[in-house]
C-alpha positions as a printed NumPy array, in Angstrom:
array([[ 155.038, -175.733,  108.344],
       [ 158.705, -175.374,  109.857],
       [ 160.738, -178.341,  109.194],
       [ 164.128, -178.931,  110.623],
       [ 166.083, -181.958,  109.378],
       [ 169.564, -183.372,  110.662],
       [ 171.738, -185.402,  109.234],
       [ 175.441, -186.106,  109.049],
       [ 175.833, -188.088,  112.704],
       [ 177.899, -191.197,  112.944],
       [ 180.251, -193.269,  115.231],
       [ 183.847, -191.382,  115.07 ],
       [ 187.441, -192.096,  117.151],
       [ 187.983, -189.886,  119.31 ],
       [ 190.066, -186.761,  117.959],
       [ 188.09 , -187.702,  114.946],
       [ 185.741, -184.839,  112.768],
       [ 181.648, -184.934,  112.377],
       [ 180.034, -182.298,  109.748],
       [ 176.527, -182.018,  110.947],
       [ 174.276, -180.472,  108.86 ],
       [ 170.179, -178.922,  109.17 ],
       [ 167.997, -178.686,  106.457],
       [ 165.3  , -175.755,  107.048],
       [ 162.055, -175.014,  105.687],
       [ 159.017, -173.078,  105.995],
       [ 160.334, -170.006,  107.406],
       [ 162.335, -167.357,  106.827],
       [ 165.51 , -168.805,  107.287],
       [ 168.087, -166.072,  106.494],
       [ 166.347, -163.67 ,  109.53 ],
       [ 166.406, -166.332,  111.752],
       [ 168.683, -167.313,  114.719],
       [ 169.837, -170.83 ,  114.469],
       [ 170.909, -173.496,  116.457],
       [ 172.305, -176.86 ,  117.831],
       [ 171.898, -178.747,  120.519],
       [ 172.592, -181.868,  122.066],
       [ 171.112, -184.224,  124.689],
       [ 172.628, -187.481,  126.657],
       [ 170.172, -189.935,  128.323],
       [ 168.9  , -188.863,  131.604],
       [ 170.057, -185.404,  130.945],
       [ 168.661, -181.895,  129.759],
       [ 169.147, -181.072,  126.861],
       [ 172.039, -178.698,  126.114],
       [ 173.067, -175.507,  124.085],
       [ 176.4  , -176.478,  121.505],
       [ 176.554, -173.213,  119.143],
       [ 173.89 , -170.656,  118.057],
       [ 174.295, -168.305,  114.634],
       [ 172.388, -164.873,  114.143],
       [ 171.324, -163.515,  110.693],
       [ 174.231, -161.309,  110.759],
       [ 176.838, -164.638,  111.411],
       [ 177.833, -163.831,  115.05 ],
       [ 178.122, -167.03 ,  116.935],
       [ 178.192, -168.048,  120.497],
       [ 179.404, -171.578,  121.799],
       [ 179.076, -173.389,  124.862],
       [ 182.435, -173.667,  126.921],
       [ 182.656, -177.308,  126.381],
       [ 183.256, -177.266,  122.292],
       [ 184.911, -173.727,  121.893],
       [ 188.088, -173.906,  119.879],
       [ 187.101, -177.469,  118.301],
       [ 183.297, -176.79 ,  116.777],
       [ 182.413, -174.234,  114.508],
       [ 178.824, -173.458,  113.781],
       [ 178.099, -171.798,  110.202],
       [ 175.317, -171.418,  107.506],
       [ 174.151, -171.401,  104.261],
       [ 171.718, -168.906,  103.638],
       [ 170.748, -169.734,   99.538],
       [ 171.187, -173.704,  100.526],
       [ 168.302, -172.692,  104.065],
       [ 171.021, -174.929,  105.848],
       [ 172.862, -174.358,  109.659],
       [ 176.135, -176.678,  110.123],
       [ 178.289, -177.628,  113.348],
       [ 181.578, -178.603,  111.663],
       [ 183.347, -180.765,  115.092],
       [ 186.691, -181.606,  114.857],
       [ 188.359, -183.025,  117.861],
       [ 185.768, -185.209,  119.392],
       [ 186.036, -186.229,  122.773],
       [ 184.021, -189.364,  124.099],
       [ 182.178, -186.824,  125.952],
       [ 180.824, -185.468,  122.702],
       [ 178.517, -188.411,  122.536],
       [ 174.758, -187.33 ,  122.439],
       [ 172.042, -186.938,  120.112],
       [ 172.002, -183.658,  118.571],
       [ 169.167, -181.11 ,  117.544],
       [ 168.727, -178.227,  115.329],
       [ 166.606, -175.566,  116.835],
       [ 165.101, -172.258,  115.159],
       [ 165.401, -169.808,  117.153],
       [ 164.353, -169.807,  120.685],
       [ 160.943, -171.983,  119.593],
       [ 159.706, -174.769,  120.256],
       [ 160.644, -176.183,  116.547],
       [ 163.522, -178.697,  116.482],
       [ 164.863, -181.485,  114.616],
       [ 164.514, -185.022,  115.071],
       [ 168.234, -185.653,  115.815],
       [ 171.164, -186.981,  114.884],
       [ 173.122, -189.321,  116.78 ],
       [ 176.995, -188.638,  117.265],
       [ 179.383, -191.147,  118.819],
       [ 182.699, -190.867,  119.85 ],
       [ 184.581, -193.768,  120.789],
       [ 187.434, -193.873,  123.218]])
């Protein structure tokens, strides 16, 4: 079955760099659009970055110029490499596949002022 797993979250200064990286398995993964997202209590949860097979990405307004989402097609792995975290940049974040219903269980990133 598809399993998505997170890791690489932490408590970081701001201005400070995260590598977060997603394990896949049981799919296809090289085909597959990737992605991350993030969530804050009491709030939706939101798109960060998403990767197609081919590599083209597409990033929310909020973290272009300071995130950069990538992947690893022989490792089955999607990463968000963040450098310049803002206190604002504190949620929990997901890996998704795709535009399913098949996500991670999270990883929690804080950035402290």
């Amino acid at each position: 079955q598809v399993q998505l797993v997170e890791s690489g979250g932490g408590l970081v200064q701001a201005g400070g760099s995260l590598r977060l990286s997603c394990q896949a398995s049981g799919f296809i993964f090289s085909i597959n659009l990737m992605g991350w997202y993030r969530q804050t209590p009491g709030k939706q949860r939101e798109l960060v970055a998403t990767i197609t097979s081919g590599g083209s990405t597409n990033y929310a307004d909020s973290v272009k110029g300071r995130f950069t989402i990538s992947r690893g097609n022989a490792k089955n792995t999607v990463y968000l490499q963040m450098n310049s975290l803002k206190p604002e940049d504190t949620a929990v974040y997901y890996c998704r596949l795709g535009t399913l219903d098949y996500w991670g269980q999270g990883t929690q990133v804080t950035v402290s002022s």
